[in-house]
PDB file as gemmi writes it, atoms N, CA and C in Angstrom:
CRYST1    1.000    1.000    1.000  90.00  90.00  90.00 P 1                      
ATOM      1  N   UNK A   1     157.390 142.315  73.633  1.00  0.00           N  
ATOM      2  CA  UNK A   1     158.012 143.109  72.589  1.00  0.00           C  
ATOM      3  C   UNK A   1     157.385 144.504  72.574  1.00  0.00           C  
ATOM      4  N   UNK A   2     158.224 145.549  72.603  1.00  0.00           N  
ATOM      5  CA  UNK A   2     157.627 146.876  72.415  1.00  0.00           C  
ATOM      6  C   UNK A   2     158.168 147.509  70.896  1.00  0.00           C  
ATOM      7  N   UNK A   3     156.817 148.389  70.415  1.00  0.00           N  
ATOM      8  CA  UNK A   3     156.861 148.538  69.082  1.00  0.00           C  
ATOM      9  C   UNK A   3     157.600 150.068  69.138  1.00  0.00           C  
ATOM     10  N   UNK A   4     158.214 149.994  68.046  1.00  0.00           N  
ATOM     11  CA  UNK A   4     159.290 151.259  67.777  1.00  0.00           C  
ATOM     12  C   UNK A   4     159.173 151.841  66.588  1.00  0.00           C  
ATOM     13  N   UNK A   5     159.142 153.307  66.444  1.00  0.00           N  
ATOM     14  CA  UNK A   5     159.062 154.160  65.630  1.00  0.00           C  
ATOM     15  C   UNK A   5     160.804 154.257  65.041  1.00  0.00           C  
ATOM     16  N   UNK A   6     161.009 153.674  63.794  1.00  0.00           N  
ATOM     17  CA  UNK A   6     162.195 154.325  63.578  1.00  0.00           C  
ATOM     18  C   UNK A   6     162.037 155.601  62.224  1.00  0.00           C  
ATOM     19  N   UNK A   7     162.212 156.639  62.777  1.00  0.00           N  
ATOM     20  CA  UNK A   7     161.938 157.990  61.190  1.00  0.00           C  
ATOM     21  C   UNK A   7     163.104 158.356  60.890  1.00  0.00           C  
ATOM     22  N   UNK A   8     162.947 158.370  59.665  1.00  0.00           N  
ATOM     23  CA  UNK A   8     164.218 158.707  59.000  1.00  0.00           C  
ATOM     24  C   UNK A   8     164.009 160.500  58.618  1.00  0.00           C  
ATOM     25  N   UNK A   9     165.384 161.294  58.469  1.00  0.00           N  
ATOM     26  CA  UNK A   9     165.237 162.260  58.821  1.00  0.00           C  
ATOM     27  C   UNK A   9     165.482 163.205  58.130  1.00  0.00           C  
ATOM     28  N   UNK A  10     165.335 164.505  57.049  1.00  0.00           N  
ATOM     29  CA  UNK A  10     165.977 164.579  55.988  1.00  0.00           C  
ATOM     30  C   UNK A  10     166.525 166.302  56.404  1.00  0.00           C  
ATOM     31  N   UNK A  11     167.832 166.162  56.642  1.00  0.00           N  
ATOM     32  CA  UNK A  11     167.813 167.914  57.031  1.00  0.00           C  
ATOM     33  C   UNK A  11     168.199 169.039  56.024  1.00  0.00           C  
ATOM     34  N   UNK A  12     167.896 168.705  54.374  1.00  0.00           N  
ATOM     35  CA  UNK A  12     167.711 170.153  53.938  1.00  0.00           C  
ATOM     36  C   UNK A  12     168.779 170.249  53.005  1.00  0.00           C  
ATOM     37  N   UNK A  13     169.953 169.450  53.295  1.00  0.00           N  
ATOM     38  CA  UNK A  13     171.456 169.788  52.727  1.00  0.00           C  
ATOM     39  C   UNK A  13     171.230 169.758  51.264  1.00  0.00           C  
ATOM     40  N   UNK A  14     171.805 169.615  50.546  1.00  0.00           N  
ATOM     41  CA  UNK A  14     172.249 169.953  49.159  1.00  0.00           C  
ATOM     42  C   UNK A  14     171.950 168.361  48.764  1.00  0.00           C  
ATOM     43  N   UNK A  15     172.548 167.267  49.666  1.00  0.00           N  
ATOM     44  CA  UNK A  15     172.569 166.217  49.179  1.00  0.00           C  
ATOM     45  C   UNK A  15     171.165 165.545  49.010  1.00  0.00           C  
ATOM     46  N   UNK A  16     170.396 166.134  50.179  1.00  0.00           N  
ATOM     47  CA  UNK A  16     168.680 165.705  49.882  1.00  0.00           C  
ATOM     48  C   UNK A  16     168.304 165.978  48.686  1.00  0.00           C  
ATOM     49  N   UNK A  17     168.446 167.184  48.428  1.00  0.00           N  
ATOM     50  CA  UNK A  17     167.711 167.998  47.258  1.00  0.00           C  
ATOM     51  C   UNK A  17     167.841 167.815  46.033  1.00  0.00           C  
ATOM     52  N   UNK A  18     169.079 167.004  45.401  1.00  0.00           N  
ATOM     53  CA  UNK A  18     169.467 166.379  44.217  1.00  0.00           C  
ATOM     54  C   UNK A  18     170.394 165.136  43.820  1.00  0.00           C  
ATOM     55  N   UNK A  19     169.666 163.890  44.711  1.00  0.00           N  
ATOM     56  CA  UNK A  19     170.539 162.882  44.711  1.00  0.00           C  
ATOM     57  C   UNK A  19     170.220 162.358  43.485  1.00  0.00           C  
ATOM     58  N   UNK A  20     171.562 162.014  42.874  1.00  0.00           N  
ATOM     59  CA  UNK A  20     171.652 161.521  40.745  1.00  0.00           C  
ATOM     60  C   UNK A  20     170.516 160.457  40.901  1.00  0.00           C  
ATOM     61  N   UNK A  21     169.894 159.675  39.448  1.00  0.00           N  
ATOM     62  CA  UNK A  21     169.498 158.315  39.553  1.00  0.00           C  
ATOM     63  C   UNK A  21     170.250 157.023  40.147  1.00  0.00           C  
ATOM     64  N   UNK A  22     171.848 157.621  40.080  1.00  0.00           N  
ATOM     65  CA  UNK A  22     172.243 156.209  40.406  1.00  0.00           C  
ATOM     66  C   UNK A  22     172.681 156.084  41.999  1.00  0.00           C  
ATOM     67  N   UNK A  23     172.627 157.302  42.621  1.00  0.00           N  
ATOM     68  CA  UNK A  23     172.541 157.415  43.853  1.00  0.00           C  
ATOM     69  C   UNK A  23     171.601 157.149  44.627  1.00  0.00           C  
ATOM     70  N   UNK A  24     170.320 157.392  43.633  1.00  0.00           N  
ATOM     71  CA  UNK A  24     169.116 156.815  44.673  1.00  0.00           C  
ATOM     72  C   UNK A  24     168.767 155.421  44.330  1.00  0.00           C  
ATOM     73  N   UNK A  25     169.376 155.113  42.812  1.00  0.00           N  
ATOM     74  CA  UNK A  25     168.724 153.490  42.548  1.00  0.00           C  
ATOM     75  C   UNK A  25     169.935 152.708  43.842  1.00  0.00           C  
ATOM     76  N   UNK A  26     170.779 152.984  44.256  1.00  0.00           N  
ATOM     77  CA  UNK A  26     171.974 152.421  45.349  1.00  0.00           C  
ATOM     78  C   UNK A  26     170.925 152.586  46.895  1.00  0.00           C  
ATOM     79  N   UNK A  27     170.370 153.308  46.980  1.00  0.00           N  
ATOM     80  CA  UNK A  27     170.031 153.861  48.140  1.00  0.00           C  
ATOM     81  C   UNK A  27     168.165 153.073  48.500  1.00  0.00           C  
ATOM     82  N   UNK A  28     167.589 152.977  47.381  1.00  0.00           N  
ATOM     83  CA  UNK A  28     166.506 152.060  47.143  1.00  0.00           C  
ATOM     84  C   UNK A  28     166.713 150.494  47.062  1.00  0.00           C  
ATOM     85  N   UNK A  29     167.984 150.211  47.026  1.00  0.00           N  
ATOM     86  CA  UNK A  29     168.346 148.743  46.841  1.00  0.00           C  
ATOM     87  C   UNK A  29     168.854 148.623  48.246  1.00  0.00           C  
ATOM     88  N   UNK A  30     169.663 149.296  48.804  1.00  0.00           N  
ATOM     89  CA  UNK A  30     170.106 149.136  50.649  1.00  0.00           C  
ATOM     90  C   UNK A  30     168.467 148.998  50.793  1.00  0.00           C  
ATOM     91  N   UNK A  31     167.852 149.890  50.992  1.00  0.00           N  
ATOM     92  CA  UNK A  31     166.373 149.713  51.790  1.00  0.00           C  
ATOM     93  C   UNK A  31     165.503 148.687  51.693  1.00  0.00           C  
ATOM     94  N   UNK A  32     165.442 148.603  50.287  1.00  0.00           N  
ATOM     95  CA  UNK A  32     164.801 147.151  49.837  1.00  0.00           C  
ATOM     96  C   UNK A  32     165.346 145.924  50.843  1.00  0.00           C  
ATOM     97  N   UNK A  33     166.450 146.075  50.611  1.00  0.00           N  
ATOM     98  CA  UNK A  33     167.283 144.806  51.872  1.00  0.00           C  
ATOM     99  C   UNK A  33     167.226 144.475  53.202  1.00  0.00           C  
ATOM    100  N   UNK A  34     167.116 146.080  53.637  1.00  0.00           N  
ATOM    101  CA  UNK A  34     167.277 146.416  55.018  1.00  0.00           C  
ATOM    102  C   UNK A  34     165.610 145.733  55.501  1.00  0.00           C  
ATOM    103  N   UNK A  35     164.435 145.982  54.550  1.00  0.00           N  
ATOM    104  CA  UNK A  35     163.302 145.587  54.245  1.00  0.00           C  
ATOM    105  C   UNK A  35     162.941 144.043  54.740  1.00  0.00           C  
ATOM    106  N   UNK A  36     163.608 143.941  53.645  1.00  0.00           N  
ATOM    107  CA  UNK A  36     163.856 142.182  53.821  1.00  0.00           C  
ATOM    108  C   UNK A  36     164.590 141.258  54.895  1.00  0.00           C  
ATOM    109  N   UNK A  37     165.449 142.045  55.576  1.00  0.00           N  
ATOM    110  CA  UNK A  37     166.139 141.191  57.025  1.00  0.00           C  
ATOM    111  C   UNK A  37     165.246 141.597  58.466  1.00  0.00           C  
ATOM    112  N   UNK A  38     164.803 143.078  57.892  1.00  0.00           N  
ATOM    113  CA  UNK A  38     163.321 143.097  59.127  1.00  0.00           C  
ATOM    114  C   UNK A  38     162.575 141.810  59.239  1.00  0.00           C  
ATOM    115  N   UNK A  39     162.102 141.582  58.040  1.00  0.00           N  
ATOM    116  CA  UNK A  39     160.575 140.640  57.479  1.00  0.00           C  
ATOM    117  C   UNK A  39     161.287 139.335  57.731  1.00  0.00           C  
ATOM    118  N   UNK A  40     162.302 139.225  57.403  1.00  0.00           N  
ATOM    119  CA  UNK A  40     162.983 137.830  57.852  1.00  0.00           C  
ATOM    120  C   UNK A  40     163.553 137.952  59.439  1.00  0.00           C  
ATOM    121  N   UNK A  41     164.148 138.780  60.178  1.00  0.00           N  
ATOM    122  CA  UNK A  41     163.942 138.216  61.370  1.00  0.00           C  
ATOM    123  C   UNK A  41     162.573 138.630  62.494  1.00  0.00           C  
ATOM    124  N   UNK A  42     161.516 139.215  61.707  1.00  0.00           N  
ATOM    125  CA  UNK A  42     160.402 138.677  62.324  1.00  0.00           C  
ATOM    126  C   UNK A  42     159.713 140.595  63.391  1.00  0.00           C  
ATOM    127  N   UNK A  43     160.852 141.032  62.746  1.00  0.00           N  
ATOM    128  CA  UNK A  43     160.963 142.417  63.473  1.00  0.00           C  
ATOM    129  C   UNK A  43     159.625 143.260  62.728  1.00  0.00           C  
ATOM    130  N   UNK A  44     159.023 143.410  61.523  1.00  0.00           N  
ATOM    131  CA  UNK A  44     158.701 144.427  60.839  1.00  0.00           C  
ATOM    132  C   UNK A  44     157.412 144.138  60.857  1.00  0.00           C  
ATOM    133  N   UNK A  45     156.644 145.166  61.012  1.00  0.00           N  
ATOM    134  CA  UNK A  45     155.303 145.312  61.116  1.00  0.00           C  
ATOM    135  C   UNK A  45     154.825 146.738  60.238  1.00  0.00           C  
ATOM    136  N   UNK A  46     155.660 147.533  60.026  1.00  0.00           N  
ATOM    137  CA  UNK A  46     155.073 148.373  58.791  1.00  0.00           C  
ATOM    138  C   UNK A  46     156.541 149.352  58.391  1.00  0.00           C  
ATOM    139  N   UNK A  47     156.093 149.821  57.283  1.00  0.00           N  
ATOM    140  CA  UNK A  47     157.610 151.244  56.844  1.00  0.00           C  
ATOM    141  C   UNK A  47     156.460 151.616  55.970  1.00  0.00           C  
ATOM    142  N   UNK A  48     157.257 152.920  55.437  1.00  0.00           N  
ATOM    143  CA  UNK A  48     156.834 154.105  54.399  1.00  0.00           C  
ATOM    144  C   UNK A  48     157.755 154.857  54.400  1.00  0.00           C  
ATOM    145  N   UNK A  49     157.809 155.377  52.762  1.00  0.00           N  
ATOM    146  CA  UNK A  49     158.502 156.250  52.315  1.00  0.00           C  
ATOM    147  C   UNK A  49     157.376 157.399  52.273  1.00  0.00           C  
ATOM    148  N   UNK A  50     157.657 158.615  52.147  1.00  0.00           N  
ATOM    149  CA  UNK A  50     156.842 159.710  52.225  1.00  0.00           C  
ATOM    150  C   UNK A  50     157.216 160.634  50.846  1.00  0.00           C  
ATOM    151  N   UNK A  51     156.153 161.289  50.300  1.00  0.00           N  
ATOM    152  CA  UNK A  51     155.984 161.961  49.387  1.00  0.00           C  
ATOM    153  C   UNK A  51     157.293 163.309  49.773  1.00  0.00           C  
ATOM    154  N   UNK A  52     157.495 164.019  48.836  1.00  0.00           N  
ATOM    155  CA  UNK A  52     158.275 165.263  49.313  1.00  0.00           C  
ATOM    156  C   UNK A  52     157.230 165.963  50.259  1.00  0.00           C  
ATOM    157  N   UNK A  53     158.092 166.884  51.128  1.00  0.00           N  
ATOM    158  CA  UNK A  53     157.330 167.419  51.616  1.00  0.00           C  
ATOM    159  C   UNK A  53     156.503 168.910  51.117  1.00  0.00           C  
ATOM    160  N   UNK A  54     157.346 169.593  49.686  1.00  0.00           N  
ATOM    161  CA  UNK A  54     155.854 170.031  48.886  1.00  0.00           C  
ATOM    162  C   UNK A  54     154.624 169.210  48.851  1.00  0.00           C  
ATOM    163  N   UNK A  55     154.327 168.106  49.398  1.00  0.00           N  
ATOM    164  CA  UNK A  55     153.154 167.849  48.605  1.00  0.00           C  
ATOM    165  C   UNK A  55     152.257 167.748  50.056  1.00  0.00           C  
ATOM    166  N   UNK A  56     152.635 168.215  51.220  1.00  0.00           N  
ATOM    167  CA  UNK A  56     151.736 168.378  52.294  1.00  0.00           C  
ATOM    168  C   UNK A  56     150.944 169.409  52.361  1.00  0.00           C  
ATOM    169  N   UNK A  57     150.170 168.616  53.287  1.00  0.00           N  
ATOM    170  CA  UNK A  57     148.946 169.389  53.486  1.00  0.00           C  
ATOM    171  C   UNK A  57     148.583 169.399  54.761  1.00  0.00           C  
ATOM    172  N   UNK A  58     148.420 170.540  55.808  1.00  0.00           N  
ATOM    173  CA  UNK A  58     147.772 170.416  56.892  1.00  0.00           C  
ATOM    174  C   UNK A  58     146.400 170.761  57.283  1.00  0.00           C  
ATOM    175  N   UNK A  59     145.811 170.074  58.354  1.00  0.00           N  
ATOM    176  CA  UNK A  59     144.237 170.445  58.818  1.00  0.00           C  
ATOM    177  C   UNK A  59     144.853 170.764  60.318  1.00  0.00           C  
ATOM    178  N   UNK A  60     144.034 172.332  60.401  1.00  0.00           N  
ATOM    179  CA  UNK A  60     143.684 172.731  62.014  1.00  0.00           C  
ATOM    180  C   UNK A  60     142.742 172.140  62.130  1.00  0.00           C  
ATOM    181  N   UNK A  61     141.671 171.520  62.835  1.00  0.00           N  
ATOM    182  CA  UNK A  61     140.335 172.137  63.424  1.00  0.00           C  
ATOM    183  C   UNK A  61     140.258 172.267  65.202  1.00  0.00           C  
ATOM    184  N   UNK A  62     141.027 173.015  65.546  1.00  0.00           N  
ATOM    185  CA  UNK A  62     141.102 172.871  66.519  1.00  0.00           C  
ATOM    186  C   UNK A  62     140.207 174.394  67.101  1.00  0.00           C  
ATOM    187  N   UNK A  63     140.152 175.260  65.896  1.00  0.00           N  
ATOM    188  CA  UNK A  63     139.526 176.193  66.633  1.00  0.00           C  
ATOM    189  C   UNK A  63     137.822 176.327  66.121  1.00  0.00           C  
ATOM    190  N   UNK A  64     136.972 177.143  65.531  1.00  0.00           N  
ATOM    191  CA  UNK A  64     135.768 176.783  65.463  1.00  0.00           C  
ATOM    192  C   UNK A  64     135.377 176.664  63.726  1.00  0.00           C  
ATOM    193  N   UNK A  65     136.737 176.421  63.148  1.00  0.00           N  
ATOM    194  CA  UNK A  65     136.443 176.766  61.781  1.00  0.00           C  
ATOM    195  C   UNK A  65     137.763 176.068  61.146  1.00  0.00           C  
ATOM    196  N   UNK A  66     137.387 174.541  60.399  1.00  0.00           N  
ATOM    197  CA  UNK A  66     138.740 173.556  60.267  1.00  0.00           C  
ATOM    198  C   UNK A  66     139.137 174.501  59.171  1.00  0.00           C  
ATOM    199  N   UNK A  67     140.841 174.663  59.016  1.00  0.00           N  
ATOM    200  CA  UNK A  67     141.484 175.172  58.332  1.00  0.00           C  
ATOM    201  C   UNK A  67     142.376 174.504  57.724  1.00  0.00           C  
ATOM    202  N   UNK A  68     141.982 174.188  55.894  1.00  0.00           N  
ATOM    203  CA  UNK A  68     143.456 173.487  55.414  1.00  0.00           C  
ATOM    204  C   UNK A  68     144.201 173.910  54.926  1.00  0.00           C  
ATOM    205  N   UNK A  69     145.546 173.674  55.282  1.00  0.00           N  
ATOM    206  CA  UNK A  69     146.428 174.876  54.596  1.00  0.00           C  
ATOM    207  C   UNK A  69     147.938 173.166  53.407  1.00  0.00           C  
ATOM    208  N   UNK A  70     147.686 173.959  52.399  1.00  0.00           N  
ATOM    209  CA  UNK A  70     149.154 173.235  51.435  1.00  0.00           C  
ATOM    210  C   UNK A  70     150.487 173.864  52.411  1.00  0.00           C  
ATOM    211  N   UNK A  71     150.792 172.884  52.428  1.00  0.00           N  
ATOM    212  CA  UNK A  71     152.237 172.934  53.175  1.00  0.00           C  
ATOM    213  C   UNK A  71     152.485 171.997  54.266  1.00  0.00           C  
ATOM    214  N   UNK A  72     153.600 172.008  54.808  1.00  0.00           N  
ATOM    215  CA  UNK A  72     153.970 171.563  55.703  1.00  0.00           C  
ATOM    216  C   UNK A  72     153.498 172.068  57.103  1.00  0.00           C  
ATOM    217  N   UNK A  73     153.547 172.009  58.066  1.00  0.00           N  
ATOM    218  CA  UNK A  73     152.993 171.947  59.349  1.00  0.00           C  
ATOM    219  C   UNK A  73     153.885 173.492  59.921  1.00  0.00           C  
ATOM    220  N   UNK A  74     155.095 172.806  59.734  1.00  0.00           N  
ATOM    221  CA  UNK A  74     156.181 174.055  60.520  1.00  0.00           C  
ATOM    222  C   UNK A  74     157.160 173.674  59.388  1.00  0.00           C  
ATOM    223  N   UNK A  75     157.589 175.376  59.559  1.00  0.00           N  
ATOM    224  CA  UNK A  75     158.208 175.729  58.373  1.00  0.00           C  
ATOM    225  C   UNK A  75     160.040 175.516  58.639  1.00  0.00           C  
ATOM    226  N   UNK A  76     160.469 174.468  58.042  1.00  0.00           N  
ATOM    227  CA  UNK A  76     161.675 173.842  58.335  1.00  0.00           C  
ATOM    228  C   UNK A  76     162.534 174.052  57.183  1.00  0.00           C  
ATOM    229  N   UNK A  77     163.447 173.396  57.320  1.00  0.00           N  
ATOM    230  CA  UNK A  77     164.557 173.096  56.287  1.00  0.00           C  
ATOM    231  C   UNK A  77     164.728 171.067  56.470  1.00  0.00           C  
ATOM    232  N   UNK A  78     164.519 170.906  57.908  1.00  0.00           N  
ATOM    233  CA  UNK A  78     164.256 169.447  58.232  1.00  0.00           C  
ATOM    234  C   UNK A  78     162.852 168.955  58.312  1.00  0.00           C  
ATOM    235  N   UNK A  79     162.527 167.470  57.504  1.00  0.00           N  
ATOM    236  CA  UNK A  79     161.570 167.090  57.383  1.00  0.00           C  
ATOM    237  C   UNK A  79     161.528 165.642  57.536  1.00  0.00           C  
ATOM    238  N   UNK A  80     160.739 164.623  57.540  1.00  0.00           N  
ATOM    239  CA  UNK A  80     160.646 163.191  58.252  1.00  0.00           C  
ATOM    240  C   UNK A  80     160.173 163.006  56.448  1.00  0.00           C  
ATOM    241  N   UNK A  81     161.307 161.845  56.268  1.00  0.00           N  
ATOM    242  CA  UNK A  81     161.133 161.379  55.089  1.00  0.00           C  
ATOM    243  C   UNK A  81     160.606 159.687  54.618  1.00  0.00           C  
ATOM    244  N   UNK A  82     160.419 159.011  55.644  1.00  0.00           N  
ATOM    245  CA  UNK A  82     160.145 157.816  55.664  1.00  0.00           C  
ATOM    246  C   UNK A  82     160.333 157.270  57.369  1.00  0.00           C  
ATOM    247  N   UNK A  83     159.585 156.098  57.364  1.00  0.00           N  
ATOM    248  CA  UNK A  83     159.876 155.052  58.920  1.00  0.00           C  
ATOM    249  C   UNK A  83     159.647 153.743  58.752  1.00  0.00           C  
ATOM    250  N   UNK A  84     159.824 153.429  59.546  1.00  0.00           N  
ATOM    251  CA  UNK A  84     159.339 151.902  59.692  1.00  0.00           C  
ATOM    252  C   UNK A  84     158.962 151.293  61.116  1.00  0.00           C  
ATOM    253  N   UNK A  85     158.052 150.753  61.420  1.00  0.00           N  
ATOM    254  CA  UNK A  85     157.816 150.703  62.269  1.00  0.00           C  
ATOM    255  C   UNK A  85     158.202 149.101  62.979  1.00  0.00           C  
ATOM    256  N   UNK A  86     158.717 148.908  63.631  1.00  0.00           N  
ATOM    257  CA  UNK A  86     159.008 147.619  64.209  1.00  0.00           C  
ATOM    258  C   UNK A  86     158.803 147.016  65.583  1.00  0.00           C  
ATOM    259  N   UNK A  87     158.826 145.697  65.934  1.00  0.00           N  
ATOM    260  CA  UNK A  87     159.120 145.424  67.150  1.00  0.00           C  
ATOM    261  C   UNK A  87     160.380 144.683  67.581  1.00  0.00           C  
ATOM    262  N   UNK A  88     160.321 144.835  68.944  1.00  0.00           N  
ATOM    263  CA  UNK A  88     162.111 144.685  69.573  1.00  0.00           C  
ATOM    264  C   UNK A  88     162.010 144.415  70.715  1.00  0.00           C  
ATOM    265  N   UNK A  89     163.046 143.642  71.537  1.00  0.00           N  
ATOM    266  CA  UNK A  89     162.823 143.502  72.893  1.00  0.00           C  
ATOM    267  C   UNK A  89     163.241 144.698  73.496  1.00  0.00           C  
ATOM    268  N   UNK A  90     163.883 145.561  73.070  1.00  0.00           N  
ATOM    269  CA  UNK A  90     164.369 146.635  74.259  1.00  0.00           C  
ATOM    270  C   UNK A  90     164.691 147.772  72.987  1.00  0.00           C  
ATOM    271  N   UNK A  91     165.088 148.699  73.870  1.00  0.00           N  
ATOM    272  CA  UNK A  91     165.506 149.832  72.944  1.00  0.00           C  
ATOM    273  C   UNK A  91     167.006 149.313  72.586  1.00  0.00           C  
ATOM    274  N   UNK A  92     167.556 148.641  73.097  1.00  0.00           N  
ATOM    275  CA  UNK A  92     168.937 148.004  72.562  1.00  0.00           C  
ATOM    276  C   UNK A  92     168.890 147.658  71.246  1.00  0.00           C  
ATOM    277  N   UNK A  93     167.887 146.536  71.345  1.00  0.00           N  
ATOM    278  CA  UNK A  93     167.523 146.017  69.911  1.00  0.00           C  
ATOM    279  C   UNK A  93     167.311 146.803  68.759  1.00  0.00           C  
ATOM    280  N   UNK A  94     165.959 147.940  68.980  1.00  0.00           N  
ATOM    281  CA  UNK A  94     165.920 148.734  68.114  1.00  0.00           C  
ATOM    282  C   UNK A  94     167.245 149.805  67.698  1.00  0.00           C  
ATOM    283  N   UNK A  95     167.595 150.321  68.486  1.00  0.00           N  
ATOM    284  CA  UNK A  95     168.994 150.857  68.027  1.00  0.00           C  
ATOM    285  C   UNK A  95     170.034 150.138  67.364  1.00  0.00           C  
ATOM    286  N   UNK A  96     169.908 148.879  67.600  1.00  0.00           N  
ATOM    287  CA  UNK A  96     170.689 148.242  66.747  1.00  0.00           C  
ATOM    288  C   UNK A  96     169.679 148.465  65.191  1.00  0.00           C  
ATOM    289  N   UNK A  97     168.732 147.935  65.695  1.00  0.00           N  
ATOM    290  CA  UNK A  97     167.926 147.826  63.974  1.00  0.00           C  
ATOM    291  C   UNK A  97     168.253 149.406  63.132  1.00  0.00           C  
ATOM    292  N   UNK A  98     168.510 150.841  64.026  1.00  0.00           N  
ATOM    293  CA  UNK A  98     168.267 152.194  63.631  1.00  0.00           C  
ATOM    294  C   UNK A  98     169.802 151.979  63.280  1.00  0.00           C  
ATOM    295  N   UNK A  99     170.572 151.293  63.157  1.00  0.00           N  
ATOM    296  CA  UNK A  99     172.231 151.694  62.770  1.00  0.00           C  
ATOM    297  C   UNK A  99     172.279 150.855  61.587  1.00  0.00           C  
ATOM    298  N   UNK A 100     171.517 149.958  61.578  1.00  0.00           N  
ATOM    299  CA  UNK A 100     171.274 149.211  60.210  1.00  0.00           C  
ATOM    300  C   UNK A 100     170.111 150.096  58.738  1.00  0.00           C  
ATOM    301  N   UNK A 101     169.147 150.446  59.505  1.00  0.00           N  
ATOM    302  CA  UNK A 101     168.550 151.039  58.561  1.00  0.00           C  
ATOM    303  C   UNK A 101     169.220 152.843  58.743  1.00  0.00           C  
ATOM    304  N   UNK A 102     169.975 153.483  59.231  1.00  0.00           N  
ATOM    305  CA  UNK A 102     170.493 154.611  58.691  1.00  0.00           C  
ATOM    306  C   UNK A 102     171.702 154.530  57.926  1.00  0.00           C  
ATOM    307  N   UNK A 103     172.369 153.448  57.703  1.00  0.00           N  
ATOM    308  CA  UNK A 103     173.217 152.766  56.713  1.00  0.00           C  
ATOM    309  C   UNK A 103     172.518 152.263  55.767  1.00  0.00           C  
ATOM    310  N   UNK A 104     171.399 152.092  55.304  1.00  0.00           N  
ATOM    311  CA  UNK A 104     170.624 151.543  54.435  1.00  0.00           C  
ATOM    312  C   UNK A 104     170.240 152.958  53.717  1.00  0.00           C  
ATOM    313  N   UNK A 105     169.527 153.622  54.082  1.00  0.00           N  
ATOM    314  CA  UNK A 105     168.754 154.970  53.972  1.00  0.00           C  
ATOM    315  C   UNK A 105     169.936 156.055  53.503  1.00  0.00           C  
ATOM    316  N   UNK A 106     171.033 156.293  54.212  1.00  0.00           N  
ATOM    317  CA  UNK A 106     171.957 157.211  54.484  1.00  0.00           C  
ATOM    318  C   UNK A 106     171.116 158.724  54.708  1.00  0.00           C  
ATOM    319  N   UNK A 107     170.430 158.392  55.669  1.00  0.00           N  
ATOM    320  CA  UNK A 107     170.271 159.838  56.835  1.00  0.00           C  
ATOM    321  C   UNK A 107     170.300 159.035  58.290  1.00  0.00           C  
ATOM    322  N   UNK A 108     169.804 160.107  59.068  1.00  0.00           N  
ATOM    323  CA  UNK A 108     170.117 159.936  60.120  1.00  0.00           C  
ATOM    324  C   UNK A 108     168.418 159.320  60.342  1.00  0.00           C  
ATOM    325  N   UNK A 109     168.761 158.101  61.710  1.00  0.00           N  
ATOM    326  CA  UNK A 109     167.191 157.537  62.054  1.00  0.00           C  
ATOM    327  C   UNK A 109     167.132 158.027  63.511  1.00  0.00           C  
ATOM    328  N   UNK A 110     165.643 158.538  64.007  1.00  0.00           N  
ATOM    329  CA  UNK A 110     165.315 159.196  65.334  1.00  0.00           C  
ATOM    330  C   UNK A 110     164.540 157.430  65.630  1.00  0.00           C  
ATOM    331  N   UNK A 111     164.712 156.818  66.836  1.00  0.00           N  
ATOM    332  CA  UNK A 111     164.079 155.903  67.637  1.00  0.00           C  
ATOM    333  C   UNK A 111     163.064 156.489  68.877  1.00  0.00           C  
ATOM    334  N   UNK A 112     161.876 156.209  68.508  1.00  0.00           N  
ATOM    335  CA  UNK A 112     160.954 156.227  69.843  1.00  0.00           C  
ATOM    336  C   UNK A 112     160.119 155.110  70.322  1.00  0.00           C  
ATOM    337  N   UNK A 113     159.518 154.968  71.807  1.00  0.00           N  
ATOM    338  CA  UNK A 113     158.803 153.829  71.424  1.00  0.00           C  
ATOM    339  C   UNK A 113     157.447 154.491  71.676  1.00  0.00           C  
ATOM    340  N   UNK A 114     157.137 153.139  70.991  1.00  0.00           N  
ATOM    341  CA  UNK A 114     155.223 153.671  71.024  1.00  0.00           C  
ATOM    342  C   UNK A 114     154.759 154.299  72.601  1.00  0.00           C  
ATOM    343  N   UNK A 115     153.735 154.691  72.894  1.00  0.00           N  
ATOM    344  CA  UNK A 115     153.417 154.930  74.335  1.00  0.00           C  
ATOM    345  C   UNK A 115     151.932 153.464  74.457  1.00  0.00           C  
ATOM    346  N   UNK A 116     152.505 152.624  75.582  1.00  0.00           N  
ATOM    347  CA  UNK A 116     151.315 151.548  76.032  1.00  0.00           C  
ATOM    348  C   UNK A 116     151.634 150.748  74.894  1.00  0.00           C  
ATOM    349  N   UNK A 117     152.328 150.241  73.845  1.00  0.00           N  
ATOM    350  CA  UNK A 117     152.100 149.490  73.361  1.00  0.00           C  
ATOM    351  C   UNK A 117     152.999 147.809  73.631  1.00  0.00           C  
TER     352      UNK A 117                                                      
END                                                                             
């Protein structure tokens, strides 16, 4: 089994930025589910939802003096809003799992697989 990154993806639109309560309590109940048929067929090994992305924070230290800066990394309009991480026999599988959880979520899901794992 190789383990797969599925991130969910948030690009900025109008609809990110002010979905009603009852749009997101609909949208937290798909996930919750989508949650639960991972864990039940044996696929799920971790997810997260992520804070907005106001609330990042980055560290350089790459040069001789670590630098933290509030914000995001690179300055977007698109940002990674949650994942889950799973395993699958093939990327078949997982793409199937990424058409289930971007119907769950309603954004779009990016699939990668781990490297060596």
């Amino acid at each position: 089994m190789t383990q797969y990154l599925l991130s969910v993806h948030h690009d900025g639109t109008a609809h990110d930025e002010a979905p009603s309560a009852e749009e997101m309590s609909s949208v937290f109940g798909a996930v919750d589910r989508f949650n639960a048929t991972l864990q039940a067929e044996g696929v799920w090994v971790f997810a997260g939802g992520l804070m907005p992305i106001e609330q990042a924070t980055t560290v350089d230290n790459t040069g001789d003096t670590p630098v933290i800066t509030d914000g995001p990394f690179a300055e977007s309009k698109e940002y990674l809003g949650g994942f889950w991480v799973i395993e699958a026999a093939d990327l078949d599988a997982a793409l199937a799992w990424a058409k289930e959880g971007s119907k769950a979520c309603a954004e779009r899901v990016e699939v990668r697989p781990f490297q060596g794992v």
